[in-house]
C-alpha positions, 0 to 999 in steps of 0.5 A, spaced: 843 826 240 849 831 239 856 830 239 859 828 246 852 827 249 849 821 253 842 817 252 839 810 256 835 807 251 830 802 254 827 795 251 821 791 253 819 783 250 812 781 251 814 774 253 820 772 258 825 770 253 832 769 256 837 772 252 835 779 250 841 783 246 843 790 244 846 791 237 847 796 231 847 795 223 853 800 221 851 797 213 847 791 209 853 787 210 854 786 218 851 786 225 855 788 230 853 785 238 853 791 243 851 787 249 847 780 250 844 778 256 842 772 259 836 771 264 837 777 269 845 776 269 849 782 268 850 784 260 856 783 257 859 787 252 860 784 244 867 784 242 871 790 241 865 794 244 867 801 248 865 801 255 862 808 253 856 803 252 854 801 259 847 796 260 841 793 265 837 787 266 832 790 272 826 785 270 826 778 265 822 783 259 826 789 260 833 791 258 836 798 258 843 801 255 846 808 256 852 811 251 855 816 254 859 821 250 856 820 243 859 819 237 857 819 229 857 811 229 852 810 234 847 809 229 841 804 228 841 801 235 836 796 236 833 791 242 831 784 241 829 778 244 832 773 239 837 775 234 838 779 229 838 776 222 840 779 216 841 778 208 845 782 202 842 784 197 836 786 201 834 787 194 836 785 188 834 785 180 834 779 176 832 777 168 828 770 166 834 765 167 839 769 169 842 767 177 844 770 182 846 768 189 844 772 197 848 771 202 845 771 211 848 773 217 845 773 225 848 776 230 847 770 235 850 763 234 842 760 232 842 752 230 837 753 225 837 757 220 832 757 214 830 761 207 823 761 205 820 765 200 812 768 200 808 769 194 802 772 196 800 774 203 797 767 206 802 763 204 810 761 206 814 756 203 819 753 207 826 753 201 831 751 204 833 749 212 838 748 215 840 744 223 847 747 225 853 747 220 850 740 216 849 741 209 841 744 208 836 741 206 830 743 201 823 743 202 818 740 200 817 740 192 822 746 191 828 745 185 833 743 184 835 750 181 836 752 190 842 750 192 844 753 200 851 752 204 852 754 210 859 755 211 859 758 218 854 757 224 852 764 223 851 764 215 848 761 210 848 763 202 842 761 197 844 760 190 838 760 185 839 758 177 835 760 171 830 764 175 823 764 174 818 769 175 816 766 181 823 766 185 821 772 188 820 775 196 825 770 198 828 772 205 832 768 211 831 767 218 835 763 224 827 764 227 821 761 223 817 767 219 811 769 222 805 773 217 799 776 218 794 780 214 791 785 213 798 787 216 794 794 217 787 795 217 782 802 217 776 800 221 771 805 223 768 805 231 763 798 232 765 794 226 769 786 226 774 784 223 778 778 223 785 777 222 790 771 221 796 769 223 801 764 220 808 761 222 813 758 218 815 752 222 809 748 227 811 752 234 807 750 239 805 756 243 802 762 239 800 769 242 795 775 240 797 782 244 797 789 243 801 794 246 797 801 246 803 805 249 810 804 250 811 800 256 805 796 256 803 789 253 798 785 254 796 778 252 789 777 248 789 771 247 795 765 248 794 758 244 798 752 246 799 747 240 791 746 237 787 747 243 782 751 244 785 760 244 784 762 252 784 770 253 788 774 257 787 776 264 781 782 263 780 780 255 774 783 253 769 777 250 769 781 243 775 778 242 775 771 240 780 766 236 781 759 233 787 755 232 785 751 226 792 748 224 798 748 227 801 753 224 795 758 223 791 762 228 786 768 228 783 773 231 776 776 230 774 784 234 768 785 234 764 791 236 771 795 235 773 800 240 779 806 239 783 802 244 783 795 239 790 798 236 796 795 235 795 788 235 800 783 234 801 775 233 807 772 236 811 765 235 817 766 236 818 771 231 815 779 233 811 781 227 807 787 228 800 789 226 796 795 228 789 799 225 786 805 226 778 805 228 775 811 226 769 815 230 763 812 226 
């Protein structure tokens, strides 16, 4: 945009989730609501927000914002459905034994806020769990050399002493963590492949979906506790998943098409994964 200029941005969520929100992220240590709308209520404005910025909720799934008058601070704008998480350092470089101490922040008022560390691509370990402003808990077999405060609602801080080799990949969220791999894929036209999907916490529901353009989503395949994975509506037969755990789902294509890009797993948390299918 140039100085002055105006822009609608618009949002889509592949679910029905009733809160939905606009905000931006000037820097690595603060998350600034813009608008926060509930079910299909007018959206509100966050605190100190112009009214240069103005919002929609035509639909449960869709959102709109437009920002009149452009301005040099209307940067990294972003839609969720749930809540922006965010965690500083975002990166940080530590000797054997030293200490150091990370510090997150949502954008909502979310009661559960976790930190979780994953060390290799098929595995997530609950670190520390925390329900509203109680003292957090540690998860199973961690240390005792992680110790967490959660001194507002909307933060929570880790400390980790001594560290070790292992104290790597250590992440926040106020939502459970959801991993999937291969996080990308090259197949070629007519081949199979089988991806996997897990969650941090034992959500009951678990979603595939693609989106093949930017206003389309459509459910794959939708699982409800450990039962048995049902298609979407007009989900070919060549996809097929299983739920073997709680907190584990997978997909398998088979005879890959050029339309089988973009495929996502959902919990609660939007979680990206996307391939190519190469002409065989």
């Amino acid at each position: 945009m140039t100085q002055g200029s105006s822009v609608e941005l618009q949002c889509s969520q592949s679910s029905s989730d009733q809160n939905m929100y606009w905000y931006h992220q000037r820097s690595s240590a603060g998350i600034q609501l813009i608008m926060f709308s509930v079910y299909m209520s007018v959206p509100e404005r966050g605190k100190n927000i112009s009214g240069r910025f103005t919002s929609t909720r035509p639909k449960t799934e869709n959102i709109t914002l437009s920002i009149s008058q452009a301005e040099e601070s209307d940067t990294d704008v972003q839609c969720q459905s749930q809540q922006k998480v965010s965690q500083w350092p975002s990166q940080t470089l530590m000797t054997q034994g030293s200490s150091v101490e990370l510090q997150c922040i949502q954008s909502s008022s979310d009661t559960y806020m976790y930190w979780y560390c994953q060390q290799s691509s098929t595995e997530i370990h609950l670190i520390m769990l925390s329900v509203y402003k109680n003292e957090p808990e540690r998860g199973k077999n961690i240390s005792g050399r992680f110790t967490s405060t959660r001194p507002k609602t909307e933060n929570i801080t880790l400390s980790i002493s001594q560290a070790e080799e292992s104290d790597t990949d250590v992440q926040c969220q106020s939502q459970q963590k959801v991993s999937q791999w291969p996080s990308q894929t090259l197949m070629t036209q007519g081949s199979s492949v089988e991806l996997q999907c897990s969650q941090s916490s034992s959500d009951t529901y678990m979603y595939w979906y693609c989106q093949q353009s930017s206003t389309e989503i459509h459910l794959i395949m939708l699982s409800v506790y450990m039962s048995e994975p049902e298609r979407g509506k007009n989900i070919s037969g060549r996809f097929t998943s299983t739920r073997p755990k709680t907190e584990n789902i997978t997909l398998s294509i088979s005879q890959a098409e050029e339309s089988d890009t973009d495929s996502l797993p959902r919990s609660e948390v939007l979680s990206w994964f996307s391939f190519v299918v190469e002409p065989g």
